[in-house]
C-alpha positions, -999 to +999 in steps of 0.1 A: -634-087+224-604-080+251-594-045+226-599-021+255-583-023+292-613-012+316-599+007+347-621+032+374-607+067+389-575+064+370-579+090+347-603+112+359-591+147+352-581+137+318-609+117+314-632+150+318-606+175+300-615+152+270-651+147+276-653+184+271-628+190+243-639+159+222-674+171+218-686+182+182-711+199+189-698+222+222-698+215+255-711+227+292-681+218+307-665+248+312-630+255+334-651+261+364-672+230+362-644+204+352-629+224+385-660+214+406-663+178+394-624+173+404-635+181+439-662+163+440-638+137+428-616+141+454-644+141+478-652+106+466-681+112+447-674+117+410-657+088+393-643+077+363-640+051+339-613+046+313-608+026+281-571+021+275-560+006+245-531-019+236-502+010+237-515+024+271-532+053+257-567+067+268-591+057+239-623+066+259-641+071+288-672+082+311-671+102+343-705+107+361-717+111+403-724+081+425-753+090+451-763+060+476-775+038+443-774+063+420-753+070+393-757+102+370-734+098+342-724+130+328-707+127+300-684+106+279-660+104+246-645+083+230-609+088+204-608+051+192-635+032+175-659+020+200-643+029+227-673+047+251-695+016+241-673-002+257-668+018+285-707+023+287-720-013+283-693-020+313-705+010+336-738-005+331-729-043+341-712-032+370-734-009+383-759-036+380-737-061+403-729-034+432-768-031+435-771+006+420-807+010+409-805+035+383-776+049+357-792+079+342-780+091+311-798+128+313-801+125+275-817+104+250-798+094+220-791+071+193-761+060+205-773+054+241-803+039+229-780+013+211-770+005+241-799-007+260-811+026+277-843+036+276-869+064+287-888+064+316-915+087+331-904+116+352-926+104+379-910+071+382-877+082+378-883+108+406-896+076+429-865+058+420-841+089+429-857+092+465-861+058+468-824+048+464-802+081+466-796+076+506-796+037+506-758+022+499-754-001+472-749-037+481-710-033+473-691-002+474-670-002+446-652+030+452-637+020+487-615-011+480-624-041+501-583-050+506-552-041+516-518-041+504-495-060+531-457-051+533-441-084+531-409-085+554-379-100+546-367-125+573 
């Protein structure tokens, strides 16, 4: 419906300050681990994705760890209506495109569920995971394919 600007690694401290405040229910991320995910972050493997809404402001987002063509998506929230679907249902189609072969979601839910997720057996999982965790994805989204050019006045 066009409500939500889409953007990746723009956010991503804020995006998992608020994964861990936003949660009802309590959260793992502690000081320490929103530390080490900014690192890895930096190192170019955790990445973000962020749902703005129409006055610029942050209404969701996901943040999880790319591995050759894996993703492990961490954890998500969401401060507008609909917001992480979005944010999800996006993740998922463009992971999809750059040739990743598997988004997982660590834990089953309604919500994800919703979404198109599903359960699968540990032992397929675990063939998926060493089959694609040192293979590149057919695009590599999180190293831009162009460059900015200076132009020169004459």
């Amino acid at each position: 419906q066009g409500v939500y600007r889409i953007t990746i690694d723009q956010a991503f401290p804020e995006v998992i300050r608020l994964c861990g405040e936003l949660r009802e229910e309590g959260t793992w991320i502690t000081p320490d681990m929103e530390l080490a995910y900014c690192r890895l972050h930096e190192l170019g493997y955790a990445h973000s994705f962020e749902a703005w809404d129409e006055d610029g402001t942050l209404a969701g987002g996901l943040y999880g760890v790319a591995l050759g063509r894996c993703f492990f998506g961490e954890s998500m929230f969401s401060r507008r209506r609909d917001a992480s679907k979005v944010v999800f249902v996006h993740v998922a189609g463009n992971l999809q495109q750059w040739g990743y072969r598997i988004m997982d979601c660590q834990v089953e839910n309604p919500h994800l569920l919703r979404m198109g997720a599903g359960l699968i057996p540990r032992s397929e999982f675990l063939t998926i995971i060493r089959n694609n965790v040192h293979e590149q994805p057919a695009h590599d989204p999180w190293r831009p394919t162009w460059h900015w050019r200076r132009e020169t006045s004459p």
